[in-house]
C-alpha positions as a Markdown table, in Angstrom:
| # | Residue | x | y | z |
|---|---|---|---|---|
| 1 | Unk | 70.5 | 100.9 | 117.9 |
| 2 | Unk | 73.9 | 101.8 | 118.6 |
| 3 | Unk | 74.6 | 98.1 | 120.4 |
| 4 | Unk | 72.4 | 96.3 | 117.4 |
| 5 | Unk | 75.2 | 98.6 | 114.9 |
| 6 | Unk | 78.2 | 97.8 | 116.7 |
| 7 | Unk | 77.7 | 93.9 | 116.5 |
| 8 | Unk | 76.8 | 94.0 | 113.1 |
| 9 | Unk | 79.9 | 95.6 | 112.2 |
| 10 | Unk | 81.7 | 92.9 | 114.3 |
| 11 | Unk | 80.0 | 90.0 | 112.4 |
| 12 | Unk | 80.6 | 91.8 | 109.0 |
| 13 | Unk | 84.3 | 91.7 | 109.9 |
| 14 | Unk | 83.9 | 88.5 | 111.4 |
| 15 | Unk | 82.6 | 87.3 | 107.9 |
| 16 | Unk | 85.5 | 88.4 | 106.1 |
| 17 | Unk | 83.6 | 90.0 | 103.0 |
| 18 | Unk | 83.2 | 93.7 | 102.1 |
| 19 | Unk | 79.9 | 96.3 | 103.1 |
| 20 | Unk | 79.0 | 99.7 | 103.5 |
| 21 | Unk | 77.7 | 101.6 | 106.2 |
| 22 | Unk | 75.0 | 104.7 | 105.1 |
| 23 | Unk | 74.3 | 107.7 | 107.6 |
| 24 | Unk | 72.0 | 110.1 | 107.4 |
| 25 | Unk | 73.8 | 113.4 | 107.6 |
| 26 | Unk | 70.7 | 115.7 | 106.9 |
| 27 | Unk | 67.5 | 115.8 | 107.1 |
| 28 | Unk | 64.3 | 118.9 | 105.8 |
| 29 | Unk | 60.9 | 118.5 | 106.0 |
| 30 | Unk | 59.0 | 115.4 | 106.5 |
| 31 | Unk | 61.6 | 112.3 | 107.1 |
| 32 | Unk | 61.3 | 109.0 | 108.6 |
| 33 | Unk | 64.7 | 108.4 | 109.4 |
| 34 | Unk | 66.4 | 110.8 | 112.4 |
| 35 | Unk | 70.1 | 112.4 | 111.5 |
| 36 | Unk | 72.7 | 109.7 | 112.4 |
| 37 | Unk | 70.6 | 107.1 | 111.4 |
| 38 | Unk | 72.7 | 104.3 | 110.6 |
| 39 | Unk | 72.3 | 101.2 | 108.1 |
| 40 | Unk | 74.8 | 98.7 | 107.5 |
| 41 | Unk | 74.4 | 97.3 | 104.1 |
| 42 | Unk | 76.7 | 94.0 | 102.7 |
| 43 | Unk | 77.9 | 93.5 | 99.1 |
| 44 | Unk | 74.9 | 92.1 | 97.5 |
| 45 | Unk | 72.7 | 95.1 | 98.4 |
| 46 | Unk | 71.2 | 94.2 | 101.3 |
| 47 | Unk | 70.6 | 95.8 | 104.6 |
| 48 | Unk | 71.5 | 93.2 | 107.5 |
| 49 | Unk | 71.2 | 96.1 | 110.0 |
| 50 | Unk | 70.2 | 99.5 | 111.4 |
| 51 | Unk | 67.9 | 101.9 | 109.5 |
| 52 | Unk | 68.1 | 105.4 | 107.2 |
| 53 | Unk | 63.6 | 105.4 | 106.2 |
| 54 | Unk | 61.5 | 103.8 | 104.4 |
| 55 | Unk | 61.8 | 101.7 | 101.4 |
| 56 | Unk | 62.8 | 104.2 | 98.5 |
| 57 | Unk | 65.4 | 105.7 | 101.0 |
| 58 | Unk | 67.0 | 102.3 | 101.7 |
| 59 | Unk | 66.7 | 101.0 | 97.8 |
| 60 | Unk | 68.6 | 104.2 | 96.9 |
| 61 | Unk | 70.8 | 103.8 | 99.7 |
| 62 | Unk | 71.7 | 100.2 | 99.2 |
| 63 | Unk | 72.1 | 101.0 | 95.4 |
| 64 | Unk | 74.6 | 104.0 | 96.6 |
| 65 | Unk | 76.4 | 101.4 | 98.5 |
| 66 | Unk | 76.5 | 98.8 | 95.9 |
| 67 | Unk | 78.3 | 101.5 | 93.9 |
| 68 | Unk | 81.0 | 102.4 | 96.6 |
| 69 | Unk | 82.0 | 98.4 | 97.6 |
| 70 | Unk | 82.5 | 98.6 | 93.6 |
| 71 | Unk | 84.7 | 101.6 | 93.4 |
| 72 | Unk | 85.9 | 101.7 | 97.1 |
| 73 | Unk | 84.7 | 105.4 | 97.5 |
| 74 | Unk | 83.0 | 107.0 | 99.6 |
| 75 | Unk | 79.6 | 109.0 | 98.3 |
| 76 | Unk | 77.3 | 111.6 | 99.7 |
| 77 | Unk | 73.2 | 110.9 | 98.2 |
| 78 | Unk | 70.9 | 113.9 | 98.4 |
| 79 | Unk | 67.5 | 111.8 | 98.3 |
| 80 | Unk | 64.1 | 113.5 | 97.1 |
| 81 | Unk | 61.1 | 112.6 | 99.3 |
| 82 | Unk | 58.8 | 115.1 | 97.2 |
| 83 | Unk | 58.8 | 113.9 | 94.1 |
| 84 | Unk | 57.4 | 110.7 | 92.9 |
| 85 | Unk | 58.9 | 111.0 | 89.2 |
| 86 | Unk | 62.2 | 112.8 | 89.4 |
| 87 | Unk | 62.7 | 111.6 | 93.3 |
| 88 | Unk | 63.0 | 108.7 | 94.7 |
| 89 | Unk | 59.1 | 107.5 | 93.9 |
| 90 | Unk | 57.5 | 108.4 | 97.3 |
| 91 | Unk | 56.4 | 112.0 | 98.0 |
| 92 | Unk | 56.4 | 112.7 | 102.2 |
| 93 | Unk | 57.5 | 116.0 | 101.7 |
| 94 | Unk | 61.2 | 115.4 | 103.0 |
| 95 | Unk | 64.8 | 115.7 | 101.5 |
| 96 | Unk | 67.6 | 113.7 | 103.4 |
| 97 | Unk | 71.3 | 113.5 | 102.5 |
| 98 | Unk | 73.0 | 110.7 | 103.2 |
| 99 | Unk | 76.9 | 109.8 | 103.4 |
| 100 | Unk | 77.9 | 106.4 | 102.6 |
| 101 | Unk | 81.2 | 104.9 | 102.9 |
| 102 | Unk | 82.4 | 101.7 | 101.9 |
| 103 | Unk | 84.5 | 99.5 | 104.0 |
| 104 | Unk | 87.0 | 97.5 | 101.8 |
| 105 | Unk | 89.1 | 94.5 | 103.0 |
| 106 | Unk | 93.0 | 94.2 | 103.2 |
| 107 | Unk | 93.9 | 92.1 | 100.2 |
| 108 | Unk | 96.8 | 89.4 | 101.8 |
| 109 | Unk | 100.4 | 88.9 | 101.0 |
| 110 | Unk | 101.4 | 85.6 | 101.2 |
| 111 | Unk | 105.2 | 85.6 | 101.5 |
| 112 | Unk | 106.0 | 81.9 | 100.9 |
| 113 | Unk | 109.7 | 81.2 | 102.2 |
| 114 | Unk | 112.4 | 83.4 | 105.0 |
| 115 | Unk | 115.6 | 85.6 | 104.3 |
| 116 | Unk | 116.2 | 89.0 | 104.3 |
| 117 | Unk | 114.1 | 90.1 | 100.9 |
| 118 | Unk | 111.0 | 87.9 | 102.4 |
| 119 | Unk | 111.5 | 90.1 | 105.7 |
| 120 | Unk | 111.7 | 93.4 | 103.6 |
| 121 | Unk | 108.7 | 92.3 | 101.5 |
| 122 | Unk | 106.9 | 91.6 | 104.9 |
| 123 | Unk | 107.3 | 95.3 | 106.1 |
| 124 | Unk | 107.0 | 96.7 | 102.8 |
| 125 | Unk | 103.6 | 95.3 | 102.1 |
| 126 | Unk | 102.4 | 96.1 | 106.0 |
| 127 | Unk | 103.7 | 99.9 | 104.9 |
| 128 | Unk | 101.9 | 99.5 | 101.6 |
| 129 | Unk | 98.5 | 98.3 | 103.6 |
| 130 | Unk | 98.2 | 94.5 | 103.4 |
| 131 | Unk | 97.7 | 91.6 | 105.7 |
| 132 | Unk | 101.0 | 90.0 | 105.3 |
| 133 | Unk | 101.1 | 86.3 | 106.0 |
| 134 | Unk | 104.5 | 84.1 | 105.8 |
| 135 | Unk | 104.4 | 80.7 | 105.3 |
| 136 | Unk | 108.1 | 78.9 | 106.2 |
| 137 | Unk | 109.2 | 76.4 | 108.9 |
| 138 | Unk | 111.6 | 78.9 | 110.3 |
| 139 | Unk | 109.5 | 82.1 | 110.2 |
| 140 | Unk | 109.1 | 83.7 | 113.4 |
| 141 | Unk | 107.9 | 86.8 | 114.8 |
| 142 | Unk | 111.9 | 88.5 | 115.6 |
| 143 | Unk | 112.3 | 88.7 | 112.0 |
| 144 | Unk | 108.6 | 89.1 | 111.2 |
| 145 | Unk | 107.6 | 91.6 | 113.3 |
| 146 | Unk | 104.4 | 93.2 | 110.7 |
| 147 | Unk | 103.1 | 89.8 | 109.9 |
| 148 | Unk | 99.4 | 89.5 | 110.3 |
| 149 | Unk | 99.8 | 85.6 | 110.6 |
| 150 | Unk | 103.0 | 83.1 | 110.6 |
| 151 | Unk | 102.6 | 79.7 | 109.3 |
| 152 | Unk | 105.2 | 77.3 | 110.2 |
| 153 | Unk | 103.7 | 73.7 | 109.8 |
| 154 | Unk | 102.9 | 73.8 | 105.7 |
| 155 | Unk | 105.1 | 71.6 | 104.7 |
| 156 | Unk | 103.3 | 70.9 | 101.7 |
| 157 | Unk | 101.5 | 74.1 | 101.4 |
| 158 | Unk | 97.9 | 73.2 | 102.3 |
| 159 | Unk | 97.3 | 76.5 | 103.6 |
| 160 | Unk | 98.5 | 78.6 | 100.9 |
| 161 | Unk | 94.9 | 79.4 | 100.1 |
| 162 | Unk | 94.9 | 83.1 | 98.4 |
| 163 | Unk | 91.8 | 84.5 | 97.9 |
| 164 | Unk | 91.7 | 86.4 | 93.8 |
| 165 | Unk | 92.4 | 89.6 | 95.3 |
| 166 | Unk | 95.3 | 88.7 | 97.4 |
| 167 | Unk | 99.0 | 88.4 | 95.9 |
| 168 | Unk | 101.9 | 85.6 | 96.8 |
| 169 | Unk | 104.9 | 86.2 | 96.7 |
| 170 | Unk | 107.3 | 82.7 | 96.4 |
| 171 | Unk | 110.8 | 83.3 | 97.5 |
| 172 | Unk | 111.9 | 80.0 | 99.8 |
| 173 | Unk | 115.4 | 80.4 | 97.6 |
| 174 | Unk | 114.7 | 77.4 | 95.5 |
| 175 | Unk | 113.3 | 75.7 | 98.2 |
| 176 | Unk | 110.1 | 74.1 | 97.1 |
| 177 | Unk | 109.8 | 77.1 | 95.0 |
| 178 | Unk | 108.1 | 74.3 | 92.4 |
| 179 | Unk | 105.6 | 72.7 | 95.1 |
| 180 | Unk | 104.3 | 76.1 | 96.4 |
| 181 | Unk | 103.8 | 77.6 | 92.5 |
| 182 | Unk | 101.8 | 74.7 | 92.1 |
| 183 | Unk | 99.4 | 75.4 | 94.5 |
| 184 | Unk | 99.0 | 79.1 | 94.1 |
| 185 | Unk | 98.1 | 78.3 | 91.1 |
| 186 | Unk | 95.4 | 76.4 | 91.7 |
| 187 | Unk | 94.3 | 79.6 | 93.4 |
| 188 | Unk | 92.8 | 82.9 | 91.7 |
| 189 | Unk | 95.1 | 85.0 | 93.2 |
| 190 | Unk | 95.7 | 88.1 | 91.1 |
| 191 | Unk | 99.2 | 88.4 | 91.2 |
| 192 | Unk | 101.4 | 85.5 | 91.7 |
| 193 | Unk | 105.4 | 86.0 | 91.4 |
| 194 | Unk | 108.5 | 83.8 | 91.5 |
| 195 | Unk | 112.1 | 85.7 | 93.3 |
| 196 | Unk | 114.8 | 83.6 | 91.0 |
| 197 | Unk | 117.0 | 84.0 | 88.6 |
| 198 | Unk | 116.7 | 83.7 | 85.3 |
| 199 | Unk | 117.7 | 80.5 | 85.2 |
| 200 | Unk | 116.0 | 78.7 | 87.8 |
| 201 | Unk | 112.4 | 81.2 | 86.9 |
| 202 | Unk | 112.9 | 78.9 | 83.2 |
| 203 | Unk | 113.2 | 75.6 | 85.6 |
| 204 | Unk | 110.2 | 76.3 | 87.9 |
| 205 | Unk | 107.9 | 77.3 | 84.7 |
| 206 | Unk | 108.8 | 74.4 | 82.6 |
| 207 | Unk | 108.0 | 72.3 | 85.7 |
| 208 | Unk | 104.4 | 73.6 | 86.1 |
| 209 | Unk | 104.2 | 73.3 | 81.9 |
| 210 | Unk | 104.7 | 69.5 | 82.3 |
| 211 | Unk | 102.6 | 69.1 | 85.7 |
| 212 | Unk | 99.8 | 70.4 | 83.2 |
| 213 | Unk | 99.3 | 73.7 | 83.5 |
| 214 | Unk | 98.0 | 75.7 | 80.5 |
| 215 | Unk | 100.4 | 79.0 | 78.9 |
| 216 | Unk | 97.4 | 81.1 | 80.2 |
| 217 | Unk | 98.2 | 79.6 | 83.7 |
| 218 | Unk | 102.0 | 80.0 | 83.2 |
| 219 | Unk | 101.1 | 83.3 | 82.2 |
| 220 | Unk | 100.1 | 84.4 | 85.0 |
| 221 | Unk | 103.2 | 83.9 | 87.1 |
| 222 | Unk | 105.5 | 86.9 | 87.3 |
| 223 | Unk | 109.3 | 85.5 | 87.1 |
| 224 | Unk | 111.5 | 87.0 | 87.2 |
| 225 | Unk | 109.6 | 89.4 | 89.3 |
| 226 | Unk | 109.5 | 92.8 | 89.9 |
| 227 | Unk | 110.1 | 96.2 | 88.1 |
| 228 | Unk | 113.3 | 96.9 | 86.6 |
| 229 | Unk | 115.2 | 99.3 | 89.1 |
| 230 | Unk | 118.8 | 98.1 | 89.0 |
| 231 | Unk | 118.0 | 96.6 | 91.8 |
| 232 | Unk | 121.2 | 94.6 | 93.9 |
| 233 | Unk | 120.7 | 94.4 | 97.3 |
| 234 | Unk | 117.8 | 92.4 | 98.8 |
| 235 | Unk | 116.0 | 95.9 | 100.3 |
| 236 | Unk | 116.0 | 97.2 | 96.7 |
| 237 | Unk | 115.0 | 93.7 | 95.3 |
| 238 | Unk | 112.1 | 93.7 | 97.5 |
| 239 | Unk | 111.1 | 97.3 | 96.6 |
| 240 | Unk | 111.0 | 96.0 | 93.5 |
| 241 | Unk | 108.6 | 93.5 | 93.8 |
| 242 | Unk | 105.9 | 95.3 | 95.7 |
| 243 | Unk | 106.6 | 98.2 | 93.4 |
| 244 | Unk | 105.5 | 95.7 | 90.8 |
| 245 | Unk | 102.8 | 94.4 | 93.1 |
| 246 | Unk | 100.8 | 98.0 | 93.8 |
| 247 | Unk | 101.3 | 98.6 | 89.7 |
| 248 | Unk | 98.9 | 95.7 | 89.5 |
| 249 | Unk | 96.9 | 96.8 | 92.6 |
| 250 | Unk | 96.4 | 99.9 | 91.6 |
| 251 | Unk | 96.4 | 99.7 | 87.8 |
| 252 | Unk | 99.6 | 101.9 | 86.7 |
| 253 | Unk | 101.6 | 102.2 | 83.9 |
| 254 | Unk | 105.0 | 101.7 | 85.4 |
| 255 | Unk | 106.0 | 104.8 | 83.8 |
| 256 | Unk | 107.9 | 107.9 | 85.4 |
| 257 | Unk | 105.8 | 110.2 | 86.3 |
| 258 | Unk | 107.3 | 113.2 | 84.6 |
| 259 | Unk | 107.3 | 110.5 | 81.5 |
| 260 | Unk | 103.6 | 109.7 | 81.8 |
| 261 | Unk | 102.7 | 113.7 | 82.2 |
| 262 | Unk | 104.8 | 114.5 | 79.2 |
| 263 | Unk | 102.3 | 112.3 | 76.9 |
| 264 | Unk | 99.7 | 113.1 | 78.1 |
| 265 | Unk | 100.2 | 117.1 | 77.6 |
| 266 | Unk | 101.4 | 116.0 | 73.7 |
| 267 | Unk | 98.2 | 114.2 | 73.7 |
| 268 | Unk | 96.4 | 116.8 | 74.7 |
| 269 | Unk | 98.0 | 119.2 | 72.4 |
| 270 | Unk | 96.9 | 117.0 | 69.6 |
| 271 | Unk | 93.4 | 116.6 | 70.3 |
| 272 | Unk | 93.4 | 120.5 | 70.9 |
């Protein structure tokens, strides 16, 4: 069991897609399923290895863990085996608890260009918990170290290839700044920003407006990029950006914390 486990785990990574693993923590009474039973079940709901009982223990299970690749928390089940109406529909005179805990992928970085805010942003967003990949012909691993993956042979960024959870980052320094927007966004990548002026953020948008791109489309391109911090030197610019980046990742306000408290104790006050 433990060998059949440990090489479905190591396909599931393999496969690149998220899943869950249940365990039986607990078992009374009359139970199928041994404690440290193990299932491993993918995102659609399925089990594709390992065992926690019988069918109304693995249908709850696998709807547990359906839940938790949703949310990305973990969940403890207390499943009824002794009551067909209230329980989970087969009475064998057991209870079993179950802990199930989902197992997420990294979302990727793609860091499209070199310099000193593409290294920051590199270690910044290994720190913050991403696969960082950096795509330039100059890129190597002295001055990125935390990469995941260094691409050096894209000339025309073929293998800028985001996935919609992952986020790019473009700052070659007006270096086929252009070419590379074009392709990620041909992608669904959920967060997709441009390190430029002013100026040249205006010259790269009204390029992808006449290559056809729709204002939804253009829309979707952060540039200028980054949260407002005063920001000067390329450290602080690239805190900015990935400041910006786990805003969107984790679905903040942007506010100041002591800000964001404040209203919400006034709102509270007037609802009280």
């Amino acid at each position: 069991m433990a060998k059949e486990i440990l090489d479905v785990l190591i396909e599931m990574k393999a496969k690149g897609e998220p899943y869950a693993v249940a365990t039986v923590v607990e078992t009374i009474g009359s139970v199928s399923a041994k404690t440290g039973s193990k299932a491993v079940i993918d995102h659609e709901g399925v089990v594709v290895g390992g065992w926690v009982g019988g069918g109304c223990a693995e249908s709850t299970s696998c709807e547990a863990a359906l839940e938790s690749i949703k949310t990305g928390q973990t969940a403890v089940i207390d499943i009824d085996l002794d009551d067909e109406i209230l329980g989970a529909g087969m009475p064998c005179g057991g209870h079993m608890r179950v802990y199930v805990e989902p197992v997420m992928l990294k979302p990727t970085l793609w860091i499209m260009g070199h310099g000193r805010v593409a290294e920051c942003l590199c270690h910044l967003g290994d720190l913050v918990g991403l696969n960082v990949v950096v795509n330039d012909p100059i890129a190597d691993e002295e001055h990125f170290p935390d990469a995941t993956q260094l691409i050096t042979d894209d000339i025309m960024y073929d293998q800028l290839a985001p996935l919609p959870d992952d986020y790019v980052v473009i700052a070659t320094q007006h270096k086929g700044d252009h070419e590379s927007m074009t392709r990620a966004l041909q992608s669904q990548a959920e967060y997709i920003a441009l390190i430029a002026s002013r100026k040249r953020s205006r010259l790269v948008l009204d390029y992808i407006r006449k290559e056809g791109f729709s204002e939804h489309d253009i829309g979707r391109v952060m540039a200028p990029s980054g949260l407002d911090l005063g920001a000067k030197t390329p450290e602080e610019i690239a805190l900015c950006v990935i400041s910006e980046l786990v805003m969107v990742r984790r679905q903040g306000t942007g506010m100041r914390m002591r800000d964001k408290l404040a209203m919400e104790s006034q709102e509270l006050a007037v609802a009280g």
